[in-house]
N, CA, C and O atoms as a Tripos MOL2 file, in Angstrom:
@<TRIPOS>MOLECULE
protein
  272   271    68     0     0
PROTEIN
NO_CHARGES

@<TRIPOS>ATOM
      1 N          -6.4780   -2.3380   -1.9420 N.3       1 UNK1
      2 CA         -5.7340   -2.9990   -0.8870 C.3       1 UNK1
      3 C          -5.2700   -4.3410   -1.4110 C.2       1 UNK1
      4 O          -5.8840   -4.8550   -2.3460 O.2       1 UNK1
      5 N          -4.2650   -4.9160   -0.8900 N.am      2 UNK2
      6 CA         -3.5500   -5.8690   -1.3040 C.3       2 UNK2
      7 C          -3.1950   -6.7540   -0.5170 C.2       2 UNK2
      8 O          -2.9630   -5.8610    0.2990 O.2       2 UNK2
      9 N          -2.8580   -7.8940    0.1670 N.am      3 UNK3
     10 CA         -2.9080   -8.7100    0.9240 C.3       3 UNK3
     11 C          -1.9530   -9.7220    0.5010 C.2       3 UNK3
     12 O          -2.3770  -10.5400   -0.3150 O.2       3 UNK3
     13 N          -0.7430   -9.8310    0.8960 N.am      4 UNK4
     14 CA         -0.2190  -11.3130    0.3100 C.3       4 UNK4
     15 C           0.4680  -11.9320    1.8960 C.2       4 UNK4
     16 O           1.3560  -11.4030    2.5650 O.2       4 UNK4
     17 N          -0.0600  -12.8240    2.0950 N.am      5 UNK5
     18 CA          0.0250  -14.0490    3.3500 C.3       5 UNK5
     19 C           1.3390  -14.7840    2.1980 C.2       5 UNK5
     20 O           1.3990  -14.9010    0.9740 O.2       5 UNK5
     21 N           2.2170  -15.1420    3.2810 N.am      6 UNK6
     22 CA          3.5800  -15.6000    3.0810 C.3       6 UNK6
     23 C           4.2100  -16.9580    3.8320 C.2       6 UNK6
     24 O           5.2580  -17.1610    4.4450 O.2       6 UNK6
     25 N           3.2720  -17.6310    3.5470 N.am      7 UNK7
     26 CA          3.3190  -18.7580    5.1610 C.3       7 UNK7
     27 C           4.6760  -19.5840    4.9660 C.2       7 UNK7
     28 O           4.8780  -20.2660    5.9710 O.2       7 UNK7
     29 N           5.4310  -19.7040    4.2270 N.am      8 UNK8
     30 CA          6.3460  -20.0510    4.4250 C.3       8 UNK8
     31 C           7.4640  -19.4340    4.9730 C.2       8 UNK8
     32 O           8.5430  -20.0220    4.8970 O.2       8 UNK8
     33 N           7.3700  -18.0400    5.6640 N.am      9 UNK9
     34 CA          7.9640  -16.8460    6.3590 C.3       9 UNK9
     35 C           6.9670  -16.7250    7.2500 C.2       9 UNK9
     36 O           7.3550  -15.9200    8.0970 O.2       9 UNK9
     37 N           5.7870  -17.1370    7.5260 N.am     10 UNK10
     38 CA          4.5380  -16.9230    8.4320 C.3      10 UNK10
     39 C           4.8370  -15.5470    8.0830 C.2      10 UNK10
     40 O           5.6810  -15.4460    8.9730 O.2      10 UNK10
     41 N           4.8550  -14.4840    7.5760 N.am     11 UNK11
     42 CA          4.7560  -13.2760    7.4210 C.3      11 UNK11
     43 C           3.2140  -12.8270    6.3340 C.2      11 UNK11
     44 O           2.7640  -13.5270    5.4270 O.2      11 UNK11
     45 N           2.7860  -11.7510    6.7080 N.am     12 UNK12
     46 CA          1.4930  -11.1300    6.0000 C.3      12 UNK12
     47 C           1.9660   -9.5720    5.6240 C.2      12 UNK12
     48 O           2.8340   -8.9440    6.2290 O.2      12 UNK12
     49 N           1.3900   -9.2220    4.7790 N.am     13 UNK13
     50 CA          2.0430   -7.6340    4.0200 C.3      13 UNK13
     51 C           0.6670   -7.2570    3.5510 C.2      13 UNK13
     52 O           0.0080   -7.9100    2.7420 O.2      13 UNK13
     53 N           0.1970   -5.8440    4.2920 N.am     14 UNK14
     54 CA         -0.9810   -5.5200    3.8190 C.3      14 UNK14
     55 C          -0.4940   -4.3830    3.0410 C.2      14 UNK14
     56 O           0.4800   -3.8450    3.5670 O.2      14 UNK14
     57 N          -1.0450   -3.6420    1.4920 N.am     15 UNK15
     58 CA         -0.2400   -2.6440    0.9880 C.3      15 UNK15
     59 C          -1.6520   -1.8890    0.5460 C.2      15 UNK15
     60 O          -2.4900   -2.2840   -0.2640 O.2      15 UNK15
     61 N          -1.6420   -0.5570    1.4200 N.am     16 UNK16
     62 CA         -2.3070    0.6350    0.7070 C.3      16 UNK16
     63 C          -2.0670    1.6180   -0.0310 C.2      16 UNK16
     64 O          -1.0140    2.2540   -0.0670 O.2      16 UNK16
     65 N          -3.4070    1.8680   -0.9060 N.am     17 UNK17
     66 CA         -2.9800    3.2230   -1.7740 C.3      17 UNK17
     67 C          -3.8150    4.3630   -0.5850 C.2      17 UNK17
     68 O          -4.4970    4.0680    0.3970 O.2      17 UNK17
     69 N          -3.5010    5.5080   -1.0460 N.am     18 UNK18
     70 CA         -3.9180    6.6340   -0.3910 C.3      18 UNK18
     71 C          -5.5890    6.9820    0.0090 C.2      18 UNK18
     72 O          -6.1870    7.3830    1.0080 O.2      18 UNK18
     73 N          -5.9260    6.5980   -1.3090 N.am     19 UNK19
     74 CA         -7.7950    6.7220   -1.0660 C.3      19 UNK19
     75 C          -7.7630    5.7720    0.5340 C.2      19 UNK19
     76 O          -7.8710    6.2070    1.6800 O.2      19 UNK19
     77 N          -7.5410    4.1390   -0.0260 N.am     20 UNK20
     78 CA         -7.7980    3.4940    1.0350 C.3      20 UNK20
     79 C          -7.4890    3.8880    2.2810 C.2      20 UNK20
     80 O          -8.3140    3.4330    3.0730 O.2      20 UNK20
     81 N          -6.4880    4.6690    2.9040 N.am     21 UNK21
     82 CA         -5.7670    5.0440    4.0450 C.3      21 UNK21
     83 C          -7.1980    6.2170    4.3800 C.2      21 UNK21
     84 O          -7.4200    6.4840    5.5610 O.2      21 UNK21
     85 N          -8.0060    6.7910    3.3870 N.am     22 UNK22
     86 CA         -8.9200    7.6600    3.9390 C.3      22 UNK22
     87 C         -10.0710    7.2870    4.5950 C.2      22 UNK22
     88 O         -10.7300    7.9650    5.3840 O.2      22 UNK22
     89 N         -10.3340    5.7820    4.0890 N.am     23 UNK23
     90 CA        -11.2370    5.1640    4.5290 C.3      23 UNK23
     91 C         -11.8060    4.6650    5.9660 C.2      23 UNK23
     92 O         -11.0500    3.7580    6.3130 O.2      23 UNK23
     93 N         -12.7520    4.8500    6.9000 N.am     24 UNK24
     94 CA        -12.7660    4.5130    8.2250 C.3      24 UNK24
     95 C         -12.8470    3.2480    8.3480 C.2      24 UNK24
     96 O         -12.2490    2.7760    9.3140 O.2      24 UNK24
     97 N         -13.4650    2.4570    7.5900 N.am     25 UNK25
     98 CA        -13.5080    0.9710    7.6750 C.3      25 UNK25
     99 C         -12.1180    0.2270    7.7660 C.2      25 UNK25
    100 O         -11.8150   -0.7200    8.4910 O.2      25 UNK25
    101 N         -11.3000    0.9510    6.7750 N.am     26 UNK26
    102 CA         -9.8320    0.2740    6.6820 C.3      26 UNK26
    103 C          -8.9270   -0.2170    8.0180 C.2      26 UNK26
    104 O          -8.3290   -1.2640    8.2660 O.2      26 UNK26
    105 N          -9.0890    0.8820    8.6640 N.am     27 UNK27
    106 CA         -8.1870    1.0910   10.2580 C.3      27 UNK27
    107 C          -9.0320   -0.2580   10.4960 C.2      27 UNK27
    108 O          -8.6150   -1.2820    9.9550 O.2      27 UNK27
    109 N         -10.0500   -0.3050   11.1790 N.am     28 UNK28
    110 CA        -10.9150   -1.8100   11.3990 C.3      28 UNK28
    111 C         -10.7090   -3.2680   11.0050 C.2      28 UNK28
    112 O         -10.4490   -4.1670   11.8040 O.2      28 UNK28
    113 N         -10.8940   -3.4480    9.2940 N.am     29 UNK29
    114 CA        -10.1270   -4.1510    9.1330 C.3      29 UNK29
    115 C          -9.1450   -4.6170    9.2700 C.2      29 UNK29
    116 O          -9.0400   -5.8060    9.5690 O.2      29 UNK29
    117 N          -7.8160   -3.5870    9.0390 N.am     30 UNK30
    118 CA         -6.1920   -4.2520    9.0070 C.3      30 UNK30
    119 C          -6.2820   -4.6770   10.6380 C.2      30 UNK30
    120 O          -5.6040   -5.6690   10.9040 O.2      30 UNK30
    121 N          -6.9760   -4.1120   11.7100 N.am     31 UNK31
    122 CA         -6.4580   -4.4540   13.1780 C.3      31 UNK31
    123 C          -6.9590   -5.6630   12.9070 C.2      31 UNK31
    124 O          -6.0480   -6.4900   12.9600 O.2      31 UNK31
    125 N          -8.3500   -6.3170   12.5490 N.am     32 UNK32
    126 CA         -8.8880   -7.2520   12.5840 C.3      32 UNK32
    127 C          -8.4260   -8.3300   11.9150 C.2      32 UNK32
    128 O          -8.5710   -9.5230   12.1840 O.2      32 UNK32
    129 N          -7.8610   -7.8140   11.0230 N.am     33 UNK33
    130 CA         -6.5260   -8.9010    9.9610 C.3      33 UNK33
    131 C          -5.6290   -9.1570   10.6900 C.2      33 UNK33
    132 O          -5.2660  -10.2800   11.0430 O.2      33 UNK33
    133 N          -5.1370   -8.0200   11.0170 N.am     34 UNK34
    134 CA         -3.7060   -8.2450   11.9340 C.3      34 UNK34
    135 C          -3.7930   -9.0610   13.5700 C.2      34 UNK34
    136 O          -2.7390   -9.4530   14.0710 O.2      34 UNK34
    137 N          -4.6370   -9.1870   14.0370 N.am     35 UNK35
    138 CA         -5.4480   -9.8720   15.1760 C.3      35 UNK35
    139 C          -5.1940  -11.4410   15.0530 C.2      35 UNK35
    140 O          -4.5800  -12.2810   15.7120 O.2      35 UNK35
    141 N          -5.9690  -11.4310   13.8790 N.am     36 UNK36
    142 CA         -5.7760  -12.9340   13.1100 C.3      36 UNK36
    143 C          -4.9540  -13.8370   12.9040 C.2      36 UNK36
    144 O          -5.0760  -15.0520   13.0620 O.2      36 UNK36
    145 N          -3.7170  -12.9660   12.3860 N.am     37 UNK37
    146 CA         -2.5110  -13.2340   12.0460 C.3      37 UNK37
    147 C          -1.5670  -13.3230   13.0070 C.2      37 UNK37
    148 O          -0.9800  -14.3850   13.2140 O.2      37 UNK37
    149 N          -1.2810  -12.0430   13.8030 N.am     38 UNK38
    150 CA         -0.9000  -12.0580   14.9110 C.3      38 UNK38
    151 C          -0.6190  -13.3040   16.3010 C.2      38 UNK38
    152 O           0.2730  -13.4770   17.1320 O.2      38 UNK38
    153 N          -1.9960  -14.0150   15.9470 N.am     39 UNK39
    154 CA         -2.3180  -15.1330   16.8860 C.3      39 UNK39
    155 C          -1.9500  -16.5280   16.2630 C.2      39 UNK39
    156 O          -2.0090  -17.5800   16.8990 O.2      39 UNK39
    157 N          -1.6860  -16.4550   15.3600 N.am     40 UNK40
    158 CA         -1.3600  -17.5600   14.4850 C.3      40 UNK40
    159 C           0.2700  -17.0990   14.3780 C.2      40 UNK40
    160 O           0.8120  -17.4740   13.3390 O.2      40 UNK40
    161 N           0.9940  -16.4450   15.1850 N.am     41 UNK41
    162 CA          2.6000  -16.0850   15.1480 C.3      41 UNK41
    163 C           2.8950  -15.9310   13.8660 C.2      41 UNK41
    164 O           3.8830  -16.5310   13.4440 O.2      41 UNK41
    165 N           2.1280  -15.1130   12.9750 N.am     42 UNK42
    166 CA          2.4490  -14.1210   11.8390 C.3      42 UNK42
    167 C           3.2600  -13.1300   12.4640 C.2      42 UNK42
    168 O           3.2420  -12.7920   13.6480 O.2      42 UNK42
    169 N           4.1860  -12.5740   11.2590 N.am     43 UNK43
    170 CA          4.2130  -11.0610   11.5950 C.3      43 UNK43
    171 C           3.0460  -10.0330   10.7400 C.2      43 UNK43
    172 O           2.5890  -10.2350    9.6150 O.2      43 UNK43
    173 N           2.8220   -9.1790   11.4350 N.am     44 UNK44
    174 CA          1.9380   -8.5140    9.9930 C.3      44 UNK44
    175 C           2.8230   -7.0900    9.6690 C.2      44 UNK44
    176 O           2.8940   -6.2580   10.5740 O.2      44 UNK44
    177 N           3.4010   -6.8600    8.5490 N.am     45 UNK45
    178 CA          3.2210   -5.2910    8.3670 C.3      45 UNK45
    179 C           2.5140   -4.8500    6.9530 C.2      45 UNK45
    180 O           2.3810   -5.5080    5.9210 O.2      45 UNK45
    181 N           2.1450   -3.6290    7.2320 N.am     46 UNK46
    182 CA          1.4040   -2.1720    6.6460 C.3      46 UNK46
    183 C           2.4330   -1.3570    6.0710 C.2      46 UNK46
    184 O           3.4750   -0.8490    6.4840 O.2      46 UNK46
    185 N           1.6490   -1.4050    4.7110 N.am     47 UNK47
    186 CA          2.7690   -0.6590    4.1530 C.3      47 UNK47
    187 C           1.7110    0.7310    3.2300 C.2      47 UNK47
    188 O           0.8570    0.4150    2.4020 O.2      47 UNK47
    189 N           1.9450    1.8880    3.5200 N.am     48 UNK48
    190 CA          0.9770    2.5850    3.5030 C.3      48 UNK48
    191 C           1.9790    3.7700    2.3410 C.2      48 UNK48
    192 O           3.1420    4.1350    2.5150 O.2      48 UNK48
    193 N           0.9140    4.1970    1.0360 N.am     49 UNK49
    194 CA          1.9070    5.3560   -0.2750 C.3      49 UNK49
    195 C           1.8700    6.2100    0.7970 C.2      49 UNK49
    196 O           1.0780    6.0550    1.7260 O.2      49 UNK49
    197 N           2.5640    6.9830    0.7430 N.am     50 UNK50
    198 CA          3.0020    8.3740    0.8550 C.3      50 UNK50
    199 C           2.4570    9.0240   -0.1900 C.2      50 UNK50
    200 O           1.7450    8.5820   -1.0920 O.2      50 UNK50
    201 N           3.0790   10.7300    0.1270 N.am     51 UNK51
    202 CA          2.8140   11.4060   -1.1990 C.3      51 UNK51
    203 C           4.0190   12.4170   -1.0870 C.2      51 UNK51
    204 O           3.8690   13.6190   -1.3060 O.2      51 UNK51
    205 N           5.2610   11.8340   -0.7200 N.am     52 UNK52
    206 CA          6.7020   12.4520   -1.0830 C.3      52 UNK52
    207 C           7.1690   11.7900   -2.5520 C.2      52 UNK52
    208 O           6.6320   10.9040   -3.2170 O.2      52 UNK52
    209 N           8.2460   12.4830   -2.7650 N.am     53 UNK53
    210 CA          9.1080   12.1810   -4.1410 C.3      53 UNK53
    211 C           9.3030   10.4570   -3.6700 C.2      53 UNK53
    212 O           9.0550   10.1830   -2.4950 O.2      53 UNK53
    213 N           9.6140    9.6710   -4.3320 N.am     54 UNK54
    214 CA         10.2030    8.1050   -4.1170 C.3      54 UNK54
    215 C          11.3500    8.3970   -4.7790 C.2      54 UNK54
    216 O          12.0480    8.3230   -3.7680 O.2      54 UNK54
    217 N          12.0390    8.6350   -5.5330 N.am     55 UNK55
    218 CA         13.2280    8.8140   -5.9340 C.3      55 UNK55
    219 C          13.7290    9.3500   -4.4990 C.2      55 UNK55
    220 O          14.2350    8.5950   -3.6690 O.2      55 UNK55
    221 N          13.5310   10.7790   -4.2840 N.am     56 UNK56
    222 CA         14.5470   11.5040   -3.0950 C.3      56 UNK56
    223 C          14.1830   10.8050   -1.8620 C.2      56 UNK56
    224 O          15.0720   11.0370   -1.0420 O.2      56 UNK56
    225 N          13.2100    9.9990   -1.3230 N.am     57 UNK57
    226 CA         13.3460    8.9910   -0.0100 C.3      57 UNK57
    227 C          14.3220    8.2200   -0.0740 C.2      57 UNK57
    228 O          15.1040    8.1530    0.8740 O.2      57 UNK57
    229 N          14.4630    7.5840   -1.0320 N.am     58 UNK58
    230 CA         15.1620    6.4590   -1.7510 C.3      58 UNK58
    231 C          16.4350    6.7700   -1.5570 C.2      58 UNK58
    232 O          17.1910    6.1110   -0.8430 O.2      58 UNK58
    233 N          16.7090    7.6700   -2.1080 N.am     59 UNK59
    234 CA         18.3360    8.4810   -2.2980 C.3      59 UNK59
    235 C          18.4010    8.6580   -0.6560 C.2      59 UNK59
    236 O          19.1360    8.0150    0.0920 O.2      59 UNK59
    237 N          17.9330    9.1650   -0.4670 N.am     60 UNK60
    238 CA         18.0640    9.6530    1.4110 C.3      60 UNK60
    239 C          18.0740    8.4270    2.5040 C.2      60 UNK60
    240 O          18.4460    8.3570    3.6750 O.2      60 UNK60
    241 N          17.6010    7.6630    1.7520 N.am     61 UNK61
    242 CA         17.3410    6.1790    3.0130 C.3      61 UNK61
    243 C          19.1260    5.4340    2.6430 C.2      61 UNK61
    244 O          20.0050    4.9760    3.3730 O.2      61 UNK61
    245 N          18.9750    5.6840    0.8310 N.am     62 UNK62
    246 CA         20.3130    4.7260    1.1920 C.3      62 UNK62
    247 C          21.8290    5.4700    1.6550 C.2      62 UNK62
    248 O          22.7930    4.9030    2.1700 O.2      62 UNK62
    249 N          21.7150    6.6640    1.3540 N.am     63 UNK63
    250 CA         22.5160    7.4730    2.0610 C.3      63 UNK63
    251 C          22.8450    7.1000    3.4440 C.2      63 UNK63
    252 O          23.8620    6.5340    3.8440 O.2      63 UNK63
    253 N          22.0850    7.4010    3.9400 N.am     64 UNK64
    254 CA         21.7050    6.8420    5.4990 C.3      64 UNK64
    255 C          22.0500    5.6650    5.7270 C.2      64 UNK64
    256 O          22.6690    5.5860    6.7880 O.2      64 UNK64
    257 N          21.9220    4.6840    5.1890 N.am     65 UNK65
    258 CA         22.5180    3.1200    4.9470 C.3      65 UNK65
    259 C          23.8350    3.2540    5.0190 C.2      65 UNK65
    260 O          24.5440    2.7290    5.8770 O.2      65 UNK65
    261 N          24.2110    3.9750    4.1020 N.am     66 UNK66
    262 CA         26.0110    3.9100    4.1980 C.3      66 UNK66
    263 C          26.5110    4.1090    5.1410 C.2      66 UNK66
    264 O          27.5780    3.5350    5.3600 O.2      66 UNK66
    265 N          25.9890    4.9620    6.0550 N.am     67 UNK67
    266 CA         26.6490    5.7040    7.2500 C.3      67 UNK67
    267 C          26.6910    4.6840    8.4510 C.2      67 UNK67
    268 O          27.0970    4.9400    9.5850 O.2      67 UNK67
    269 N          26.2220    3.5420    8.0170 N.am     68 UNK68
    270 CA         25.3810    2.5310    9.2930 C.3      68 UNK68
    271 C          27.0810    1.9390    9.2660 C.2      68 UNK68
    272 O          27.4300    1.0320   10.0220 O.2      68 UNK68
@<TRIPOS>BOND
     1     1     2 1
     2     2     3 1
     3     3     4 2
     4     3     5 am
     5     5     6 1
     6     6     7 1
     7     7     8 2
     8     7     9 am
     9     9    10 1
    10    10    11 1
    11    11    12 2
    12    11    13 am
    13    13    14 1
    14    14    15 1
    15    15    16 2
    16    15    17 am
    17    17    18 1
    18    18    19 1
    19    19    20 2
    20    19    21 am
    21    21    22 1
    22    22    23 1
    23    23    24 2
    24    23    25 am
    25    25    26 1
    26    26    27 1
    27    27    28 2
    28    27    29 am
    29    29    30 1
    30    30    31 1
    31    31    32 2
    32    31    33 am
    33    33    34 1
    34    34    35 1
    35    35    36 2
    36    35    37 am
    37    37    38 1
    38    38    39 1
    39    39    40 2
    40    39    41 am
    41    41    42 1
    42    42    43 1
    43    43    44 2
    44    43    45 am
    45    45    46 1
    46    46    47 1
    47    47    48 2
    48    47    49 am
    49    49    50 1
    50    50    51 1
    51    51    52 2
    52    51    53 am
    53    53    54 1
    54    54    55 1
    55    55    56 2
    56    55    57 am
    57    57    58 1
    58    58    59 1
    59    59    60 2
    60    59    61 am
    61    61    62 1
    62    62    63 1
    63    63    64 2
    64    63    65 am
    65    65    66 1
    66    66    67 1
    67    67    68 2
    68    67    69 am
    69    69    70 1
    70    70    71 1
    71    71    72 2
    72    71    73 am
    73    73    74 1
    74    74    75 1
    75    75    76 2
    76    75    77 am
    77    77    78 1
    78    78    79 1
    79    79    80 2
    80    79    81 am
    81    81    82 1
    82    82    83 1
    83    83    84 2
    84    83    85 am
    85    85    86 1
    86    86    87 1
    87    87    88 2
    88    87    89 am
    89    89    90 1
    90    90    91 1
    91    91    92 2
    92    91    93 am
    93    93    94 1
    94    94    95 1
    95    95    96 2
    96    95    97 am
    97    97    98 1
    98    98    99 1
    99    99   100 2
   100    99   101 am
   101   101   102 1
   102   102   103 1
   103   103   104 2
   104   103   105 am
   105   105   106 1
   106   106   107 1
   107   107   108 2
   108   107   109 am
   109   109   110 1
   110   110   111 1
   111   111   112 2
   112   111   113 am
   113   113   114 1
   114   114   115 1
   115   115   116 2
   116   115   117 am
   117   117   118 1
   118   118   119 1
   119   119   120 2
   120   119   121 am
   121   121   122 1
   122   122   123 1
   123   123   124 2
   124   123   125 am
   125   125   126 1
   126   126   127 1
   127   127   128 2
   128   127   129 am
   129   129   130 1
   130   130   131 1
   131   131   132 2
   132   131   133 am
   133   133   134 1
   134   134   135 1
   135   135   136 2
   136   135   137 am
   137   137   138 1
   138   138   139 1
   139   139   140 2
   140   139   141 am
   141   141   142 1
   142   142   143 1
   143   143   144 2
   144   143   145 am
   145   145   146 1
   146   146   147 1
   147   147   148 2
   148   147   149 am
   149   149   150 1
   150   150   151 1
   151   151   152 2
   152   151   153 am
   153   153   154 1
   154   154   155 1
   155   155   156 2
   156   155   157 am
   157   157   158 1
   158   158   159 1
   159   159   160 2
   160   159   161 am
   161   161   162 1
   162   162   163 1
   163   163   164 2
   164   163   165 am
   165   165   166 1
   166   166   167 1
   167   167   168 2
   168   167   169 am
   169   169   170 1
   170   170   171 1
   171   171   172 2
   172   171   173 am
   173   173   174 1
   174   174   175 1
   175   175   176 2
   176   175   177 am
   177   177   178 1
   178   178   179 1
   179   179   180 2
   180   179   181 am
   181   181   182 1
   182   182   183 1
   183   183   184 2
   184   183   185 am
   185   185   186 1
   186   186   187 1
   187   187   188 2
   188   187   189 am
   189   189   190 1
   190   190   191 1
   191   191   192 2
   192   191   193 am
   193   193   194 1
   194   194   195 1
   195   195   196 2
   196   195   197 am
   197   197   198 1
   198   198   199 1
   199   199   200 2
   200   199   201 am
   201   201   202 1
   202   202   203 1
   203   203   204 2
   204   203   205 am
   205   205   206 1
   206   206   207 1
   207   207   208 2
   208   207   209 am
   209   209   210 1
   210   210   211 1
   211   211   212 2
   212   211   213 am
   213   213   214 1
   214   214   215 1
   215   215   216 2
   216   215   217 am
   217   217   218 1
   218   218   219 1
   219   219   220 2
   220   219   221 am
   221   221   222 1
   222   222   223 1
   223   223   224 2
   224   223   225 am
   225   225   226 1
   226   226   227 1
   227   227   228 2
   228   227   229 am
   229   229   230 1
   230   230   231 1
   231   231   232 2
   232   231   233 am
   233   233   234 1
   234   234   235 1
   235   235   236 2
   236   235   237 am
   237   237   238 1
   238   238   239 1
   239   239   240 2
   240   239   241 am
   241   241   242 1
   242   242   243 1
   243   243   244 2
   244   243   245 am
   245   245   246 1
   246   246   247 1
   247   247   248 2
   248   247   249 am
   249   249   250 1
   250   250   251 1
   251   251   252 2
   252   251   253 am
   253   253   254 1
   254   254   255 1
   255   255   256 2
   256   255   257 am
   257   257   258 1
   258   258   259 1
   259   259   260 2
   260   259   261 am
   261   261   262 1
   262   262   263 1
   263   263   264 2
   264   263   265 am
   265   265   266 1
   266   266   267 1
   267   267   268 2
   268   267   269 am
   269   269   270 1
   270   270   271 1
   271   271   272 2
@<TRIPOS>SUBSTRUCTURE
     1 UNK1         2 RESIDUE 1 A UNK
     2 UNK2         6 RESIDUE 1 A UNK
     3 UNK3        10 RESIDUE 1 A UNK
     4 UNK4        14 RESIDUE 1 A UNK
     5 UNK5        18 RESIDUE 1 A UNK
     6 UNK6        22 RESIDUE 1 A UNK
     7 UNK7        26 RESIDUE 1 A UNK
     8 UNK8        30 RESIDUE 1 A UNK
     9 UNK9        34 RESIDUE 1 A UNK
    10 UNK10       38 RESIDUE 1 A UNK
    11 UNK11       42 RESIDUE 1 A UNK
    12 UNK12       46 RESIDUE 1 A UNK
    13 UNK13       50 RESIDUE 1 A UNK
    14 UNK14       54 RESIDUE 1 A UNK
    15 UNK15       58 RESIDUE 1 A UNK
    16 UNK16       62 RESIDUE 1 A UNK
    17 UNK17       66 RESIDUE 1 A UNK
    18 UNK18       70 RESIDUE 1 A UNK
    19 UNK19       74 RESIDUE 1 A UNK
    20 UNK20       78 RESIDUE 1 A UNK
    21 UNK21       82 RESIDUE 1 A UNK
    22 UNK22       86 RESIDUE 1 A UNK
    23 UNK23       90 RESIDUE 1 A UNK
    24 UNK24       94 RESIDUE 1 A UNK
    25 UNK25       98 RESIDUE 1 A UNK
    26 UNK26      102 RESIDUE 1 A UNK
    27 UNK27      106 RESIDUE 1 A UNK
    28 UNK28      110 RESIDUE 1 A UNK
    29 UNK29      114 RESIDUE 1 A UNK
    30 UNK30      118 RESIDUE 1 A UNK
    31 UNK31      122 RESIDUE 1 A UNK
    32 UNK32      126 RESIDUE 1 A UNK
    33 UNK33      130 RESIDUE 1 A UNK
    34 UNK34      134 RESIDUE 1 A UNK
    35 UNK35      138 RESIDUE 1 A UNK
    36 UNK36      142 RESIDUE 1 A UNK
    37 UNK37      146 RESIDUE 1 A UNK
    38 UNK38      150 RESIDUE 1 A UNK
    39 UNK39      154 RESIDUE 1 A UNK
    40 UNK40      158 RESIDUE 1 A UNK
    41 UNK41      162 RESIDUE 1 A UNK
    42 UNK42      166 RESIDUE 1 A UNK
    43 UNK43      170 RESIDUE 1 A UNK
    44 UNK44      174 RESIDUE 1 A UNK
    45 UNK45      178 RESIDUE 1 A UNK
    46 UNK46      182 RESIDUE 1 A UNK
    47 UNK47      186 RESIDUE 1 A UNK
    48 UNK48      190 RESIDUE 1 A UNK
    49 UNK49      194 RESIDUE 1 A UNK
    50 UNK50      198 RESIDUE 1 A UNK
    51 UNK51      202 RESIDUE 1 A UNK
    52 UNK52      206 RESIDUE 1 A UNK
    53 UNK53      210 RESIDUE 1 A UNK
    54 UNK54      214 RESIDUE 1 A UNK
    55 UNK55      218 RESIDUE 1 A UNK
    56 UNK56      222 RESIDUE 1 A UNK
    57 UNK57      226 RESIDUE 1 A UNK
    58 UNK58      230 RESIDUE 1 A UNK
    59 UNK59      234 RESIDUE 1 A UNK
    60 UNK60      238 RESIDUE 1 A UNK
    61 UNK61      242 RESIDUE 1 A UNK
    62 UNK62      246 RESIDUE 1 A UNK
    63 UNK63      250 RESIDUE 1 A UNK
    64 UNK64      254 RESIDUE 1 A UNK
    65 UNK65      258 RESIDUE 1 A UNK
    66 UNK66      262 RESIDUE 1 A UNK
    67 UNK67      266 RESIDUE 1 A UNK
    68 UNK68      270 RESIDUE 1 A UNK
């Protein structure tokens, strides 16, 4: 898990790998992080791997972009 607090954006970015996402403690923590932060007018987001291609999301998200 990874954690980078951004206070000059008041923004927080928590980043998981997959094991961690299996973990029961994790869910606990990030609310309890995000609680924290939250109250202090952070934003928090979670950014959680997948286990799709990243190339073909990628291709498909910016596709989708164009159309905007």
């Amino acid at each position: 898990m990874e954690i980078h607090v951004k206070d000059d954006r008041r923004m927080v970015e928590i980043w998981l790998n997959r094991q961690e996402q299996q973990d029961a403690g994790t869910d606990t923590y990030i609310k309890d992080t995000a609680r924290k932060y939250s109250n202090q007018n952070y934003k928090v987001a979670v950014f959680r791997s997948g286990n799709a291609d990243l190339f073909t999301c990628t291709d498909s998200l910016l596709k989708a972009n164009l159309c905007i």
